[in-house]
Each structure stands twice: as C-alpha cells, then as structure tokens.
N, C-alpha and C positions, 0 to 999 in steps of 0.2 A: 035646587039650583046648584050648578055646579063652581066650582072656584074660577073656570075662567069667566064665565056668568058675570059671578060677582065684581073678577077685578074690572070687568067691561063698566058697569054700574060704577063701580069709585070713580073710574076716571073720565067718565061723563060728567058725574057729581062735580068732580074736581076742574073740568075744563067749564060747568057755567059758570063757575066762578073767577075764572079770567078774564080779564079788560082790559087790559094794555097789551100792546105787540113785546114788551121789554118784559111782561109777565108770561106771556107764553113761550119768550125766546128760554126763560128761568125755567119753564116746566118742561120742557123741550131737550134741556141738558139736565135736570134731574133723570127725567126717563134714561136718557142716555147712558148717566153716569151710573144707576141701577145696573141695568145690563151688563156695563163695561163691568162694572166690580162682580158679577155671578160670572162672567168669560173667567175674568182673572183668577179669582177661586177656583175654574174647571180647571186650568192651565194647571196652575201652583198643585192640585192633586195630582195632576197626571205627572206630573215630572219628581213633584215625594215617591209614588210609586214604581216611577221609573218607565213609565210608559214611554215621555217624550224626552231627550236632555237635546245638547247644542248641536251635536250633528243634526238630532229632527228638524230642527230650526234650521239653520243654516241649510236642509233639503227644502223645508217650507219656501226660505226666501228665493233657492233658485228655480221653481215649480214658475209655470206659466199653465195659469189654468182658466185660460181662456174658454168661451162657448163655440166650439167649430157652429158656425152658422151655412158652411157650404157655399159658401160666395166664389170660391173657385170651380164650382162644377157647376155653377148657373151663367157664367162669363160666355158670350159669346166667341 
C-alpha cells in the first residue's frame, strides 16, 4: 500500500469521526494549516539558498497570471 494510500485511509478514518459542522470547520483549517506551514518551509529553503529574495517577490506580486481562455477570439 502505498503512503498516499494510506494517508487517504487516515483521513476517512478521521472524517467518520466528525459530527458537528464547528468540527469540520476545525478539521478543515488543520488541513489547511499543514499545508501552509510545508509552502512555508519550501519558501524559507529557497530563499536560505538563494534561489528566490525580494526582487523575486516583488516580480511574483507584479505577475498577472491569468488562464487566456480566448474569449477575445470567439466574440462575434
């Protein structure tokens, strides 16, 4: 079985055991807050290493990275 396998299995295990909406809202931002803190950890490497500092940032925030959908070339 492999490890995503298994974390599928915990967090089924973990959700019959919720019963209130104010208990899933809690499980819902642990999830969350897992995640955000593994980004955060990536981030913090890349920038010890030198990968990304303020200018990267500051290109991140002026980035518009929209999905071209083509909506201008289906306009009649």
């Amino acid at each position: 079985m492999s490890y995503s396998q298994m974390a599928q299995l915990e967090l089924l295990n973990a959700l019959n055991n919720i019963s209130s909406e104010a208990e899933l809202n809690e499980f819902k931002n642990l999830v969350a807050n897992f995640f955000a803190q593994k980004a955060q950890k990536a981030i913090d490497a890349l920038w010890d290493e030198g990968v990304i500092n303020e200018e990267t940032i500051e290109q991140w925030g002026a980035e518009h990275m929209r999905t071209p959908y083509g909506y201008e070339t289906r306009r009649p």
